[in-house]
Backbone as CSV, one residue per row, in Angstrom:
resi,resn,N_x,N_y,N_z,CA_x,CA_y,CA_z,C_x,C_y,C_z
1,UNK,111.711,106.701,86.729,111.665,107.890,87.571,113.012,108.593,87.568
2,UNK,113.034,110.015,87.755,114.113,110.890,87.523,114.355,110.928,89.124
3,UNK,113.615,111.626,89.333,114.099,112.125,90.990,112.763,112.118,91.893
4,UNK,112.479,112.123,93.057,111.661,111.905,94.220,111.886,113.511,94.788
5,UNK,110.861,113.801,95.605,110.576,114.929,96.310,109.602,114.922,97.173
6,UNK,109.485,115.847,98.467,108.426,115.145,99.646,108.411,116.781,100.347
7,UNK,106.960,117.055,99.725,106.452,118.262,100.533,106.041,118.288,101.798
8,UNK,106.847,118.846,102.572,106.878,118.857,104.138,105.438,118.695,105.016
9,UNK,105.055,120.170,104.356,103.639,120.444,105.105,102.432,120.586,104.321
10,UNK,102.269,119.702,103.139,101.406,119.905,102.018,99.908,120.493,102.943
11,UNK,99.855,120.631,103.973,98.381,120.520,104.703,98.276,122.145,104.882
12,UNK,99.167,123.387,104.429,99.548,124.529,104.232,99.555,124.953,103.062
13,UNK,99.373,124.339,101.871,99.365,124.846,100.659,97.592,124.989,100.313
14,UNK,98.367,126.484,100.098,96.679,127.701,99.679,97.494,127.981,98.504
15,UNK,96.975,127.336,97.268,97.231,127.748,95.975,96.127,129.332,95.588
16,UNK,96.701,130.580,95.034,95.906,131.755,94.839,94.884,131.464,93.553
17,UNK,95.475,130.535,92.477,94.028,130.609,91.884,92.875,129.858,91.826
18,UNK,91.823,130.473,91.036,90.484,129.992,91.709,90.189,128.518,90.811
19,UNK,89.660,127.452,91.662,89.509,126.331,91.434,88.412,125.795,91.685
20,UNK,87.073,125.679,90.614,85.772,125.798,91.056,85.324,124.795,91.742
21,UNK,84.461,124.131,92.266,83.921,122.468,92.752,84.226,122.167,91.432
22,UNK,82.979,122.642,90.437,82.506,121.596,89.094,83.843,121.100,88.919
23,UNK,84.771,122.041,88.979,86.247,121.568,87.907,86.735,120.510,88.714
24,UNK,86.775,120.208,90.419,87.356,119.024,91.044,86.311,117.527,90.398
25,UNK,85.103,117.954,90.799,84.604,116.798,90.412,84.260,116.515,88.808
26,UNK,84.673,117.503,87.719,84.793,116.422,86.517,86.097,115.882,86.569
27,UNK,87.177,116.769,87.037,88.490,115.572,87.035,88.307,114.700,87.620
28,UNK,87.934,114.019,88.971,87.571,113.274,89.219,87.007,112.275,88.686
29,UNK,85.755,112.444,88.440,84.969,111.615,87.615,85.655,111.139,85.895
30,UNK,86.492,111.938,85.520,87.686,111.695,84.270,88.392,110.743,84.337
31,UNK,88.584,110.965,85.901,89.976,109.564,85.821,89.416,108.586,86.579
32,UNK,88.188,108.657,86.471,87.451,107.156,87.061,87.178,106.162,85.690
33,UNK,87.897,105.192,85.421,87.292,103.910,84.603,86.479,102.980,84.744
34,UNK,85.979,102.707,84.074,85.001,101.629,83.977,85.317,100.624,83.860
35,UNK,84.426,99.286,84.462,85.350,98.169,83.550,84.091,97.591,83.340
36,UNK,84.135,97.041,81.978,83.306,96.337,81.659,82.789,94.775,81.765
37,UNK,82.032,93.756,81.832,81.318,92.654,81.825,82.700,91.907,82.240
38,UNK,82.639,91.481,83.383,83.692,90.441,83.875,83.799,89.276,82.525
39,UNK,82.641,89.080,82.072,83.050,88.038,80.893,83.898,88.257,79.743
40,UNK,84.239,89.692,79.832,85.046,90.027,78.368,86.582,89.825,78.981
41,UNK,86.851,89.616,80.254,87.891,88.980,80.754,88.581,87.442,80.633
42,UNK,87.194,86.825,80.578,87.031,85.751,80.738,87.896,84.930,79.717
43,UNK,88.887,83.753,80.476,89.939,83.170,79.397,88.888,81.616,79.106
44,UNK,89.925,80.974,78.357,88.932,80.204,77.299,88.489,79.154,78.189
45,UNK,88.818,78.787,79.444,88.631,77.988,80.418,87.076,78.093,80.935
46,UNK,86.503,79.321,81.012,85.143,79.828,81.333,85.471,80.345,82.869
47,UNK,86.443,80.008,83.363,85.919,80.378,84.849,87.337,81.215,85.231
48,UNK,88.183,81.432,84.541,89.540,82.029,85.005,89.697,83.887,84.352
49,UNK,90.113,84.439,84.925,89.876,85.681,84.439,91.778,86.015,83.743
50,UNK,91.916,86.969,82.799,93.040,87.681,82.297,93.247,88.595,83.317
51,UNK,94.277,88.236,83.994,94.532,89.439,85.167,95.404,90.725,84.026
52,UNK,96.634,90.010,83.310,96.997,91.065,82.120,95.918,92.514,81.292
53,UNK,94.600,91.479,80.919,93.750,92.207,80.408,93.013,93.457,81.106
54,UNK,92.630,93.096,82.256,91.795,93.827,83.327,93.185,94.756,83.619
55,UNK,94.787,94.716,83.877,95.454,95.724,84.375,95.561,96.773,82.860
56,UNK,95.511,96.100,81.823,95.662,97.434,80.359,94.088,98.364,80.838
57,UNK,93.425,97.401,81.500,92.124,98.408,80.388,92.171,99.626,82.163
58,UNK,92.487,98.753,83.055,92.175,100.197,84.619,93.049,100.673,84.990
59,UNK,94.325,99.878,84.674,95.470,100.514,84.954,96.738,100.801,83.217
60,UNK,96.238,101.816,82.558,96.872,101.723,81.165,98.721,101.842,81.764
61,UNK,99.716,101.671,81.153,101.136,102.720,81.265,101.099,103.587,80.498
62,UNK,101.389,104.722,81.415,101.933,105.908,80.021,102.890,106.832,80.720
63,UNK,104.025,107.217,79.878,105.028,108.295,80.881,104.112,109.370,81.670
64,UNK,104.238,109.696,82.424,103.762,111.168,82.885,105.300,111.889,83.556
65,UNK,104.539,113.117,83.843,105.716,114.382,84.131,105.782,114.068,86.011
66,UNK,104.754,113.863,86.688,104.603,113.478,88.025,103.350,113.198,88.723
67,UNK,104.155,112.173,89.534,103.476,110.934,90.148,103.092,111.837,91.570
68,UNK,102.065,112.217,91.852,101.379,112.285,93.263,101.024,111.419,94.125
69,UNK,101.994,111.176,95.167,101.601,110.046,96.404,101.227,110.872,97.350
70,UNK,99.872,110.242,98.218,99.015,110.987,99.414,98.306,110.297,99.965
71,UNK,97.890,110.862,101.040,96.899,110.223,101.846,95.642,110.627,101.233
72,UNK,94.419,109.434,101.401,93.078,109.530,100.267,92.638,110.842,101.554
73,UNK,93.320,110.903,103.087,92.656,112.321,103.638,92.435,113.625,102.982
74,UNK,93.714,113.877,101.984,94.081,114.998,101.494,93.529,114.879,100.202
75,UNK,92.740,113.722,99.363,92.101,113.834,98.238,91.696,115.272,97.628
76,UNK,90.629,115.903,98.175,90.203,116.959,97.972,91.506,117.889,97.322
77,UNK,92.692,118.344,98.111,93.681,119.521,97.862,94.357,118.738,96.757
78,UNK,94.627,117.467,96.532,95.490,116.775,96.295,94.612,117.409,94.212
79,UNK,93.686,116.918,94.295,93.023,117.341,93.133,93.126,118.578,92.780
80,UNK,92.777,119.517,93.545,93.438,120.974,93.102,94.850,121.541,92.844
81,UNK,95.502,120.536,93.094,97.266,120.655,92.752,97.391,120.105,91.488
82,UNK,96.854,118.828,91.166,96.658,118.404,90.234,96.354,119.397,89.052
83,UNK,95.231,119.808,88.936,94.639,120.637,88.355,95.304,121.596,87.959
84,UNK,96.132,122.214,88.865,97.066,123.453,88.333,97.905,123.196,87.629
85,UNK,98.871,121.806,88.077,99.548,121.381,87.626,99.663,121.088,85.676
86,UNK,98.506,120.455,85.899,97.824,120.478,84.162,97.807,121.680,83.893
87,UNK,97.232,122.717,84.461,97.087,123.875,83.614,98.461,124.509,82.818
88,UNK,99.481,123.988,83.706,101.239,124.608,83.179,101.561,123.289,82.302
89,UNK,100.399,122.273,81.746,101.668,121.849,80.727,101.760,120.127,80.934
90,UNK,101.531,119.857,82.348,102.228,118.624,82.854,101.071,117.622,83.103
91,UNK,101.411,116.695,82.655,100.872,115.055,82.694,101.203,114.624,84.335
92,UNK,100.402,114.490,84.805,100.052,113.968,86.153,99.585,113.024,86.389
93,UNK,99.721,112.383,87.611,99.139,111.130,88.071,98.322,111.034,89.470
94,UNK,97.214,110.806,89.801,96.920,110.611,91.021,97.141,109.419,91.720
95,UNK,97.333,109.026,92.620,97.753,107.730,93.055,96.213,106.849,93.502
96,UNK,95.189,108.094,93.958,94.175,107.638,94.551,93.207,107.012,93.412
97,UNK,93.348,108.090,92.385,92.417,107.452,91.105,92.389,105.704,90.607
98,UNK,93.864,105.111,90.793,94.043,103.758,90.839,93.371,103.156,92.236
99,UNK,93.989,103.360,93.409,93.433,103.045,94.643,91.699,102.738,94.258
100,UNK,91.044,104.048,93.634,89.950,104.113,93.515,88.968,102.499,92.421
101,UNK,89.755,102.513,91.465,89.792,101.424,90.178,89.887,100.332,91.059
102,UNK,90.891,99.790,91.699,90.952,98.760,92.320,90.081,98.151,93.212
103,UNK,89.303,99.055,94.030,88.722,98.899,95.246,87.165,98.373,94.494
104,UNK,86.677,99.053,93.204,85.594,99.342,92.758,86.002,97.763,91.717
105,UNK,86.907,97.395,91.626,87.031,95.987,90.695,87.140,94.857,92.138
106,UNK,87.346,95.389,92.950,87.024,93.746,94.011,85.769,93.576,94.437
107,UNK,85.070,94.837,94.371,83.853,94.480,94.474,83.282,94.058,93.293
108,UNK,83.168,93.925,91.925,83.040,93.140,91.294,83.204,91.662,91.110
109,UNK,84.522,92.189,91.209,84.848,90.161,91.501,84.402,89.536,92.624
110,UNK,84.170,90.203,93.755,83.444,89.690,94.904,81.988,89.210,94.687
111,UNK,81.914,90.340,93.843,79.902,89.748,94.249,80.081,88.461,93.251
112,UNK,81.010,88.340,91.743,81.151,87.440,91.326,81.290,86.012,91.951
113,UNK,82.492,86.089,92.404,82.863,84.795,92.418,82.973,84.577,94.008
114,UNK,82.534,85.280,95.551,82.881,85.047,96.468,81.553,84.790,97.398
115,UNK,80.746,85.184,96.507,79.425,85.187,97.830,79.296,83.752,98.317
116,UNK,78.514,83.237,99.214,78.371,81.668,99.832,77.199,81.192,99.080
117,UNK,76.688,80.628,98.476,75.660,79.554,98.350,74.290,80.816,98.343
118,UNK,74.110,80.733,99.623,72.578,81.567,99.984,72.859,83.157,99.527
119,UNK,73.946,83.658,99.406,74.251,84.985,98.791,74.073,85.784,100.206
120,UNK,74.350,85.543,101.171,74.129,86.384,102.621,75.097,86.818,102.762
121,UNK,76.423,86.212,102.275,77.909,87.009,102.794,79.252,85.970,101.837
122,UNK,80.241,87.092,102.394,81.080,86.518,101.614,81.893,85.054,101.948
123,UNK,82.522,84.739,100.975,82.893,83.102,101.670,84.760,84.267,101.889
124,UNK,85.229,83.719,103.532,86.190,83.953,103.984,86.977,84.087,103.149
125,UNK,87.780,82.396,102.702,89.074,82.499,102.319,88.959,82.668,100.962
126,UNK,87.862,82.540,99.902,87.322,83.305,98.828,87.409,84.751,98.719
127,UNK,87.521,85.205,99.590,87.661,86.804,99.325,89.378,87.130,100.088
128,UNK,89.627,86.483,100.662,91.195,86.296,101.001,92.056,86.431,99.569
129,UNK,91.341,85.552,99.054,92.076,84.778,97.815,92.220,85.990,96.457
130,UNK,90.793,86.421,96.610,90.326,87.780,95.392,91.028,88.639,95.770
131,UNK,91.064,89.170,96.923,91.881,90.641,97.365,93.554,90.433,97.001
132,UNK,94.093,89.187,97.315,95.054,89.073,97.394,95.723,89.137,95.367
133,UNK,94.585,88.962,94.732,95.191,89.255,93.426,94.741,90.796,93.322
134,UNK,93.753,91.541,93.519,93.817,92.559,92.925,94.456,93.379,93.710
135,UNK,94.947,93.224,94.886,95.841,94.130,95.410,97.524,93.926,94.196
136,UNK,97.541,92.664,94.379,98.937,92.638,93.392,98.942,93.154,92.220
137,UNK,97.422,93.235,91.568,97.609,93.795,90.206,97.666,96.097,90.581
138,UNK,97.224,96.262,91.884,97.403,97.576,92.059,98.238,97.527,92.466
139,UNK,99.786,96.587,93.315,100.668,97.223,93.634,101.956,97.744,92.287
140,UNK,101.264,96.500,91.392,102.184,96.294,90.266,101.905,97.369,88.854
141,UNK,100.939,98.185,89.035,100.408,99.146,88.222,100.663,100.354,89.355
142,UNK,100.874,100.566,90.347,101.067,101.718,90.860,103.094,101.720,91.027
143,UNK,103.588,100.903,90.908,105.291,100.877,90.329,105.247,100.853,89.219
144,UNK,104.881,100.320,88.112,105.157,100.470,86.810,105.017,102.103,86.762
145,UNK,103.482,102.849,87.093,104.057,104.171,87.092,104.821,105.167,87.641
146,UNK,105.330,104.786,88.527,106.385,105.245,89.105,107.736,105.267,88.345
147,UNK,108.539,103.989,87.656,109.146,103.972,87.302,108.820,104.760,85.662
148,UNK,107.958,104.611,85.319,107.380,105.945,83.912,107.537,107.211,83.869
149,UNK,107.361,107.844,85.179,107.086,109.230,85.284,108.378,109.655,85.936
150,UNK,108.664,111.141,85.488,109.820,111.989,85.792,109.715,112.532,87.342
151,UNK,109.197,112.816,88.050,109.133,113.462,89.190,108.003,112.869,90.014
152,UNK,108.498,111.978,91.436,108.011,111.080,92.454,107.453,112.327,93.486
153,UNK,106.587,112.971,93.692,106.401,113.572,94.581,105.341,113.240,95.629
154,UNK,105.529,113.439,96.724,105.133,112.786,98.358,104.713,113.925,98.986
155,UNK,103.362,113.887,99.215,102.340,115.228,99.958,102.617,115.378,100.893
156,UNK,103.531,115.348,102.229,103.194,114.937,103.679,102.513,115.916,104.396
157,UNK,101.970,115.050,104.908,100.372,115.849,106.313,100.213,114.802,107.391
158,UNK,100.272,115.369,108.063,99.489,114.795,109.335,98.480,113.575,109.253
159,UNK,98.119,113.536,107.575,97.391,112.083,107.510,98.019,110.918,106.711
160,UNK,99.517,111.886,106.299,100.252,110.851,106.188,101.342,110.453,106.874
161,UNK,101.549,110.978,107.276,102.998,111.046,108.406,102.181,111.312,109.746
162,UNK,103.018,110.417,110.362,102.547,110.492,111.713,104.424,110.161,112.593
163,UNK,104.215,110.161,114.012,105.432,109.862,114.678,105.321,108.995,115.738
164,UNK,105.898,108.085,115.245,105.753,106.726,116.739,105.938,107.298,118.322
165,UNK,104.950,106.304,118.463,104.517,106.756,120.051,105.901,106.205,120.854
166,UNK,106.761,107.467,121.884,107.415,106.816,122.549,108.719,106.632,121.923
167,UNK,108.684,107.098,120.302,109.884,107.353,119.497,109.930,109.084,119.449
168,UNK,110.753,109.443,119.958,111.191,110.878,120.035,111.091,111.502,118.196
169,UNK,110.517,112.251,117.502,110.803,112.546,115.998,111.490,112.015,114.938
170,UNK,110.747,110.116,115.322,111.214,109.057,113.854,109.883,109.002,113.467
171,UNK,109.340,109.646,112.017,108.262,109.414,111.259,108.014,108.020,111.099
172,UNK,106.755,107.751,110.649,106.429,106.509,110.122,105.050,107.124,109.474
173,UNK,104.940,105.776,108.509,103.866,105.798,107.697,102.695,104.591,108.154
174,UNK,101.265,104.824,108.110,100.564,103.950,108.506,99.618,103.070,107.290
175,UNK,99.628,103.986,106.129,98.925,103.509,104.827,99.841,102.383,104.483
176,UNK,99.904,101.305,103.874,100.529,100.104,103.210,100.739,100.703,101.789
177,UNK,100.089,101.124,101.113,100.140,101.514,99.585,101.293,103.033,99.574
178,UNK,101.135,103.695,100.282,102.518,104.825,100.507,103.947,104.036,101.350
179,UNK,103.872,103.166,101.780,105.098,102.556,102.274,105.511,101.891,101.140
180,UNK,104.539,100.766,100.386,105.051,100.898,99.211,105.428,101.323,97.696
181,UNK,104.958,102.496,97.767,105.235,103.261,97.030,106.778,103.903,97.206
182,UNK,106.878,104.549,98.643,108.336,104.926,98.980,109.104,103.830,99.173
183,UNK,108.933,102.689,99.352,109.717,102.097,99.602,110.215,101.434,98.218
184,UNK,109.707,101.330,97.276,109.797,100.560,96.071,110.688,102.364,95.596
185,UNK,110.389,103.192,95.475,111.512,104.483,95.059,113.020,104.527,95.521
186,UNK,113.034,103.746,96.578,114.716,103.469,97.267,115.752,102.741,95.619
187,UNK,114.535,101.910,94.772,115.348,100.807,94.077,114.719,101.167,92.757
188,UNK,114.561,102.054,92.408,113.217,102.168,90.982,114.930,102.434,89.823
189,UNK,114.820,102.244,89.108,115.783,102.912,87.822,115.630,104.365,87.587
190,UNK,116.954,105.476,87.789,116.650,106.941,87.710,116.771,107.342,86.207
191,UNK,116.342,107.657,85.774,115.953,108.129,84.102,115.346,109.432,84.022
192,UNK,115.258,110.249,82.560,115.085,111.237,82.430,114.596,110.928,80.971
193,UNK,113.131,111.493,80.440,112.397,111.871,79.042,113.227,113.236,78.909
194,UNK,113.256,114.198,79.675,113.836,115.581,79.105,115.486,115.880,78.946
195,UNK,115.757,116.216,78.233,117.189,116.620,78.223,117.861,118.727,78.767
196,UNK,117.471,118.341,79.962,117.732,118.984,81.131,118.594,119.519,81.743
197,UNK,119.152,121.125,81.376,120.134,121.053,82.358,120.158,121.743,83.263
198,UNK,120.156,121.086,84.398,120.200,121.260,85.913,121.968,122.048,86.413
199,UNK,121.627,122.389,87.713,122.643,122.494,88.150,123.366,121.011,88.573
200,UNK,124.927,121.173,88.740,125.507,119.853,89.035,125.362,119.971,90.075
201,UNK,124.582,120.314,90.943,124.720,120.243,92.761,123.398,118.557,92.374
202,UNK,122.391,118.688,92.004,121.686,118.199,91.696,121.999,116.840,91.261
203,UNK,123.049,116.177,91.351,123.583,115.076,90.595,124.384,115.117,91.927
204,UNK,124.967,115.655,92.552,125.615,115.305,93.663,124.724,114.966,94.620
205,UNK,123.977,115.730,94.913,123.090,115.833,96.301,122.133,114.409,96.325
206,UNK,121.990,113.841,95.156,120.527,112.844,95.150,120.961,111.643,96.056
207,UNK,120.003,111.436,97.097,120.621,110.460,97.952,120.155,108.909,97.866
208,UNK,114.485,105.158,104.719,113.315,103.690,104.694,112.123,104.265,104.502
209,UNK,96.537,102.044,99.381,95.032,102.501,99.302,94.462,102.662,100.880
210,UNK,94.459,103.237,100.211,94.240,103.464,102.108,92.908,102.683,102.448
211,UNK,93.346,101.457,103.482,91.796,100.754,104.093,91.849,101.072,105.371
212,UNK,90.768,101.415,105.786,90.111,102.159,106.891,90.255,101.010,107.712
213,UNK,90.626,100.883,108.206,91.154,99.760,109.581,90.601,100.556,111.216
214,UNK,89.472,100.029,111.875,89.230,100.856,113.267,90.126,100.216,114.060
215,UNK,90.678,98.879,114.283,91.362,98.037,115.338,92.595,97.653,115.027
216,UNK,93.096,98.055,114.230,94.494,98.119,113.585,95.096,98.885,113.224
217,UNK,96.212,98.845,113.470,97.255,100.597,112.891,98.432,99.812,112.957
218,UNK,99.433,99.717,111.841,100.284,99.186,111.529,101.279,100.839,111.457
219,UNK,102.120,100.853,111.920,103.127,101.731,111.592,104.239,100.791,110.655
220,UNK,105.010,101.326,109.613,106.087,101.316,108.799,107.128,102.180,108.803
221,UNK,108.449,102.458,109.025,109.006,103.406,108.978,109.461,104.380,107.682
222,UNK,109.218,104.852,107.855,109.402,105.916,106.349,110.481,106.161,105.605
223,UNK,110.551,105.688,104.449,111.595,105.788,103.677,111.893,107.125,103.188
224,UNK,113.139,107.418,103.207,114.152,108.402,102.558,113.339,109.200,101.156
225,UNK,112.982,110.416,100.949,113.449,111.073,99.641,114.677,111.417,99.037
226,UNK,114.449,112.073,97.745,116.029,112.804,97.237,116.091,113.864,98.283
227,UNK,114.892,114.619,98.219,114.664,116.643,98.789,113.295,116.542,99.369
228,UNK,113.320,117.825,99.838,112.595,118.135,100.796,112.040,119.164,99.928
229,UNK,110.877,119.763,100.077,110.753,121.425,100.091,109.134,121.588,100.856
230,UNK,108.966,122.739,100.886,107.410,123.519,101.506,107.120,124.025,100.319
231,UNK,105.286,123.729,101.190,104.627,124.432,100.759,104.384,125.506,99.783
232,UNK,105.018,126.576,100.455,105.336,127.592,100.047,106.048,127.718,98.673
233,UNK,107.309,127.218,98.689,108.094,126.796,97.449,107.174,126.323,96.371
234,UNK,106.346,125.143,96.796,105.403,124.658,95.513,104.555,125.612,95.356
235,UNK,104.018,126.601,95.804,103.391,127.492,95.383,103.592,128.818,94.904
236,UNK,104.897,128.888,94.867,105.788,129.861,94.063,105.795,129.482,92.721
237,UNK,105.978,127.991,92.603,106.586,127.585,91.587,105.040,127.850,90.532
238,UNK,104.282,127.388,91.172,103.297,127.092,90.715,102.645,128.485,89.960
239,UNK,102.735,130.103,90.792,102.276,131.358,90.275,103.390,131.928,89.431
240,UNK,104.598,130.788,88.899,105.190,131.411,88.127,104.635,131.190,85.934
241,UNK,104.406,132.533,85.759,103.867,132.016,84.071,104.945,131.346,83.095
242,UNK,104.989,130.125,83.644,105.484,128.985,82.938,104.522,128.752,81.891
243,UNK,104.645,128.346,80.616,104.034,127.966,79.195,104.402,126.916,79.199
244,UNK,105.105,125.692,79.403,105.782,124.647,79.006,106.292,123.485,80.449
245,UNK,105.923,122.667,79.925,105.991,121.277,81.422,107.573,121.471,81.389
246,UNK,108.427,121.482,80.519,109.739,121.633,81.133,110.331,122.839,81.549
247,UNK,109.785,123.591,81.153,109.813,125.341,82.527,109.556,124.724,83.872
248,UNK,108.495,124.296,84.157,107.862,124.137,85.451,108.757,122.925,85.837
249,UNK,109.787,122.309,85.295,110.104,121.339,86.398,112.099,121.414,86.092
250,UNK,112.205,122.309,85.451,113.391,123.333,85.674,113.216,124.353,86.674
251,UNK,112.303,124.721,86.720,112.105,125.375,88.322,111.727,124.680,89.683
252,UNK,111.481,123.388,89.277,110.981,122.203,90.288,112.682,121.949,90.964
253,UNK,113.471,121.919,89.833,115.303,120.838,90.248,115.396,122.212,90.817
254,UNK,115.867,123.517,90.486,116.462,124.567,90.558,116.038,125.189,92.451
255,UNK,114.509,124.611,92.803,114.005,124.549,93.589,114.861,123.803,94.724
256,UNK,114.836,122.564,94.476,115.040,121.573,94.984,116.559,121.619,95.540
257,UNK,117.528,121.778,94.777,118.675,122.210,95.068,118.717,123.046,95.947
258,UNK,118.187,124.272,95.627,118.053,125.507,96.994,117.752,125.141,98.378
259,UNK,116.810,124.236,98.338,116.198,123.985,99.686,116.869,122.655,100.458
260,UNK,117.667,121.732,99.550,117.848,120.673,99.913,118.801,120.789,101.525
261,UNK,118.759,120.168,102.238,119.725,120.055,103.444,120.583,118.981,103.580
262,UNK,119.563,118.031,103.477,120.774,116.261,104.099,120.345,115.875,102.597
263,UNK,121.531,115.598,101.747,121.634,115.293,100.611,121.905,113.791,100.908
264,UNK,121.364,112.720,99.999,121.379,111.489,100.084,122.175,110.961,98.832
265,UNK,123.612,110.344,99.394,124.223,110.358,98.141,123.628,108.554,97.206
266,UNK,123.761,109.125,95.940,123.326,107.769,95.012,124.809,107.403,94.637
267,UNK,124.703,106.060,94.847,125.568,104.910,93.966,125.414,104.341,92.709
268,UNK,126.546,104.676,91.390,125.999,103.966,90.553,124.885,103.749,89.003
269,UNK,124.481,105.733,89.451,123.782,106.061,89.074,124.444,107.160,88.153
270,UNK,123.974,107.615,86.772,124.482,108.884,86.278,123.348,109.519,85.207
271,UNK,122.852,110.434,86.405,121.768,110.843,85.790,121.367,111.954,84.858
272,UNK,122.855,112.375,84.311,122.800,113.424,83.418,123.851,112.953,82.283
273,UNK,124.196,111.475,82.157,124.931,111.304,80.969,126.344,112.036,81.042
């Protein structure tokens, strides 16, 4: 990852061009994988699965230009940003599309290997046991792309950010999979695919799945970005006729700089060689 960024009020962005249904739901349905016959997993033991194998085929690596972290509330907009985004050029990532892979492979392995005897329900610490690997294989495929892709960007809305009760304006996060996502960006390696030149303010300035839970709400406190920006800004950027993914994210830094306020200084780091 190059740099991190965290749209204030993503729950305000009215992108002007037109973005049909059909077009949300074939992307959608695009970046949904399949996985095939739990047995083609299957290691030579008969009963043990390739956790390696199952993360190439649902979770591949590949660089992208930027990583979209959100709440699955904002799915819907989150896809139409997406979408534009591709249209200028840029390799994107949804965060939910994995969320999505994962959730749809424990139920596989569940009905596999967890039901009880009579098949009425699941056996407890059997499905303790299942979740607890395929969550690790999604936390460990949702950092690998993080650390791949050039630009970490963070939707915030009201369904992702919230403010502790009784804490005067200290955010926190309530999803587990966006805490660690930001929180694993505090320590990721800063790198760059493009050879970029930014302003030097930009090198100065860089500085704590969603499961539907009714009886639980865990707050986390929210980790730090590089920058800040609105709405607005991303949607400038966005109606500008950029031809090329590195136009659009030379106007992303150039952005970013402008708007930045509390610059977070990095140690250690030299991200322009």
């Amino acid at each position: 990852m190059y740099i991190s960024a965290e749209v204030t009020d993503f729950q305000n962005f009215n992108p002007i061009e037109y973005i049909s249904a059909r077009e949300i739901e074939l992307y959608k349905s695009n970046k949904k994988e399949v996985l095939d016959d739990l047995k083609n997993y299957l290691l030579n033991d008969g009963n043990s699965l390739d956790g390696d194998e199952i993360q190439k085929h649902l979770f591949p690596e590949e660089n992208i230009d930027i990583f979209l972290s959100h709440s699955h509330g904002d799915e819907e907009k989150i896809v139409k940003l997406a979408i534009l985004l591709e249209r200028k050029g840029l390799k994107v990532f949804v965060d939910s599309c994995v969320w999505g892979n994962a959730f749809d492979l424990l139920k596989v392995i569940d009905k596999e290997y967890c039901l009880n005897t009579d098949g009425s329900a699941y056996n407890y610490d059997k499905r303790n046991y299942s979740t607890s690997h395929v969550y690790m294989m999604l936390n460990t495929a949702l950092h690998k792309m993080i650390d791949n892709c050039e630009v970490f960007l963070f939707l915030g809305t009201p369904n992702s950010v919230s403010v502790k009760e009784g804490i005067k304006n200290e955010e926190s996060l309530k999803s587990p999979w966006i805490y660690s996502e930001l929180a694993f960006i505090q320590h990721v390696r800063r790198k760059t695919s493009f050879n970029v030149n930014t302003q030097k303010s930009l090198t100065e300035s860089l500085e704590s799945g969603h499961i539907i839970m009714d009886s639980l709400n865990v707050h986390y406190e929210k980790p730090k970005l590089d920058y800040k920006i609105n709405s607005r800004t991303l949607e400038a950027i966005l109606r500008d006729g950029y031809t090329s993914n590195i136009q659009v994210l030379r106007s992303l830094y150039s952005q970013l700089t402008k708007n930045q306020q509390i610059p977070i200084p990095t140690t250690g780091v030299n991200l322009f060689g």
